[in-house]
One Martini backbone bead per residue (centre of mass of N, CA, C, O) as a GRO file, in nm:
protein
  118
    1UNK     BB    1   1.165  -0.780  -1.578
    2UNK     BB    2   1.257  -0.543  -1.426
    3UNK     BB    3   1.012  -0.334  -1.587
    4UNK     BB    4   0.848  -0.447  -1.416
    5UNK     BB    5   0.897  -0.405  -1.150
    6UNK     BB    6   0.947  -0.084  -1.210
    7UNK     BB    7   0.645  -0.085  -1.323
    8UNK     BB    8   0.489  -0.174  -1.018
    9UNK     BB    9   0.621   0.004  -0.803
   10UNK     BB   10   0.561   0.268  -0.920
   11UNK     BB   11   0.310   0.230  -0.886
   12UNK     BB   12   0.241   0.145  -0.601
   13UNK     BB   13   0.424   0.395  -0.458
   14UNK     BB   14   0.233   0.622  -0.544
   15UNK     BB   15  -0.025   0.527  -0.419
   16UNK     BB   16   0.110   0.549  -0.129
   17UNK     BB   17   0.191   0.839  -0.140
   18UNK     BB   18  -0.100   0.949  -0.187
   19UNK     BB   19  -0.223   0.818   0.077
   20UNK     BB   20  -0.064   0.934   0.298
   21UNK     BB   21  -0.112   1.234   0.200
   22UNK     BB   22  -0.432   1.210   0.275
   23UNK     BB   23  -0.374   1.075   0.574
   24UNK     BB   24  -0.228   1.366   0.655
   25UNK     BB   25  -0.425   1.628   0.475
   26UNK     BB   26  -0.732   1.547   0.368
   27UNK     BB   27  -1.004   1.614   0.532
   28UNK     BB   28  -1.157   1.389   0.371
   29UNK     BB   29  -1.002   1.167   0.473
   30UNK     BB   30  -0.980   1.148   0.755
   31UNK     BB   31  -1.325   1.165   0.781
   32UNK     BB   32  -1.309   0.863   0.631
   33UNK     BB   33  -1.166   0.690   0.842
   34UNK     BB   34  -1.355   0.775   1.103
   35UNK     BB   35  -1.575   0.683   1.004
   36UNK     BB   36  -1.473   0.347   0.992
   37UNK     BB   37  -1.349   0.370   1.304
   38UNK     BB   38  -1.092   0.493   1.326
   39UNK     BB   39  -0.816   0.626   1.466
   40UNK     BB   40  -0.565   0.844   1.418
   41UNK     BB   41  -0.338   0.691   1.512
   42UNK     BB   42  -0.400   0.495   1.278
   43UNK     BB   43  -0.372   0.671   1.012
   44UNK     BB   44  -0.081   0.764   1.084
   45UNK     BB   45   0.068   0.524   1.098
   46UNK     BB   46  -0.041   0.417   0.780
   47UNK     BB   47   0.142   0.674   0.675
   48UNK     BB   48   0.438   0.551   0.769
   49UNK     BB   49   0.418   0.285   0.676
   50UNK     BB   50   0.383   0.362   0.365
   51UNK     BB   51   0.640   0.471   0.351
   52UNK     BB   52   0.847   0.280   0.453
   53UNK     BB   53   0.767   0.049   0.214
   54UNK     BB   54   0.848   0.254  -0.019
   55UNK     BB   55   1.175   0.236   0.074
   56UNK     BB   56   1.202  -0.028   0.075
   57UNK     BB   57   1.126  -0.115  -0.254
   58UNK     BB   58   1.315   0.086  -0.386
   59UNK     BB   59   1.563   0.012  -0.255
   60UNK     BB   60   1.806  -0.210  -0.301
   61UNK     BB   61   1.949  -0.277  -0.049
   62UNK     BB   62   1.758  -0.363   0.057
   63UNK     BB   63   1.667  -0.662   0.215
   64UNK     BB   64   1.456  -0.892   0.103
   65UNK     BB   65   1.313  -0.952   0.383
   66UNK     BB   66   1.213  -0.650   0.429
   67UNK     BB   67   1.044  -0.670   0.150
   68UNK     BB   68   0.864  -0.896   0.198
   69UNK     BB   69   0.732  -0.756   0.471
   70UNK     BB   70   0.628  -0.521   0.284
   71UNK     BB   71   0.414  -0.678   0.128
   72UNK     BB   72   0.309  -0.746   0.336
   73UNK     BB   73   0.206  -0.519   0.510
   74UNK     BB   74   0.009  -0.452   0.209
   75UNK     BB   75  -0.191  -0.635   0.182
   76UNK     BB   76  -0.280  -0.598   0.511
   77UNK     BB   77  -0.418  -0.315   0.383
   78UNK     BB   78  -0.576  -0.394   0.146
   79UNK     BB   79  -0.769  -0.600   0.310
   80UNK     BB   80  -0.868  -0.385   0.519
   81UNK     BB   81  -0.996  -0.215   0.357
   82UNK     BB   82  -1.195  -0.430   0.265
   83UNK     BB   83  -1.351  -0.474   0.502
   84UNK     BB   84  -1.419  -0.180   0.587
   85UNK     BB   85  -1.609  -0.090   0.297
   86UNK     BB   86  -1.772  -0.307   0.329
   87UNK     BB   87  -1.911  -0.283   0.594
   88UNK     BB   88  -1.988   0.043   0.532
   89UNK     BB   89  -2.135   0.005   0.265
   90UNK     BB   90  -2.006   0.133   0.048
   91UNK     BB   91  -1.869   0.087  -0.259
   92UNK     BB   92  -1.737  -0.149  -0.508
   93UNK     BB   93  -1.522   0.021  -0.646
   94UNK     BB   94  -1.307  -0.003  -0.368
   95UNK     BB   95  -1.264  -0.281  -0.426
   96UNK     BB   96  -1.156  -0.289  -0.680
   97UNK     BB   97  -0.916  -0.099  -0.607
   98UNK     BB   98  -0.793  -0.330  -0.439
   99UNK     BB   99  -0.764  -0.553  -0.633
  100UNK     BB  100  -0.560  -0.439  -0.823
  101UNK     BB  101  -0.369  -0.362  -0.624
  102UNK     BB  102  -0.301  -0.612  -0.574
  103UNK     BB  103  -0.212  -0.757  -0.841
  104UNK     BB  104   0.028  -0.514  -0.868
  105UNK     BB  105   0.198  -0.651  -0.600
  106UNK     BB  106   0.195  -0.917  -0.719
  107UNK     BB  107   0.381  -0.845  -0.955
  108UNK     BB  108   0.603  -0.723  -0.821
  109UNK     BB  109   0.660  -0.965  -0.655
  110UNK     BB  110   0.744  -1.187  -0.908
  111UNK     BB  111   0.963  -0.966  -1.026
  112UNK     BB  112   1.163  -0.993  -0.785
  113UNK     BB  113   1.485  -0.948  -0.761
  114UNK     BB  114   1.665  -1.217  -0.561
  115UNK     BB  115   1.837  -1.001  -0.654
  116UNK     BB  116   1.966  -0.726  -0.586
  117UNK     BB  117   2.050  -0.424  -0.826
  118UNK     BB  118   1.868  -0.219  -0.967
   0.00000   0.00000   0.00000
């Protein structure tokens, strides 16, 4: 069960932290931000809480209450990117790339050991 947690955290963190770094410095995605209409500060914003989130969900230590909340978190910003690319009439991939992610969150959320122990 463990292995299962920590190889759906480690996709899942992989993600976000390669997500980070493209929202704060690959210009085609900066530029793609502000399509979807979102301001600058919020795309840095997001870039900061899922580092937050990936520290949240690795670190063993963290109470389980602070993971859960960064699951919602994490859930929340997959749910935003979809309704996002959707309006912006993107292509139908990105939704599914993020349906997937959702899917690999849940992973990762039902076989969270109840304790923390590493």
């Amino acid at each position: 069960m463990k292995n299962i947690y920590w190889a759906s955290t480690g996709v899942l963190s992989l993600f976000l932290l390669w997500s980070s770094y493209t929202y704060l410095f690959s210009k085609a995605t900066i530029e793609g931000v502000r399509n979807l209409g979102f301001p600058d500060y919020f795309r840095v914003q997001l870039a900061i809480l899922k580092i937050i989130a990936v520290l949240t969900l690795l670190i063993p230590q963290i109470p389980l209450q602070a993971k859960e909340w960064a699951y919602a978190g994490i859930t929340l910003f997959f749910i935003t990117a979809i309704v996002a690319h959707t309006a912006h009439k993107d292509p139908f991939f990105i939704t599914l790339i993020n349906l997937a992610l959702i899917g690999i969150l849940v992973v990762s959320y039902y076989h969270l050991p109840k304790s923390i122990e590493g």
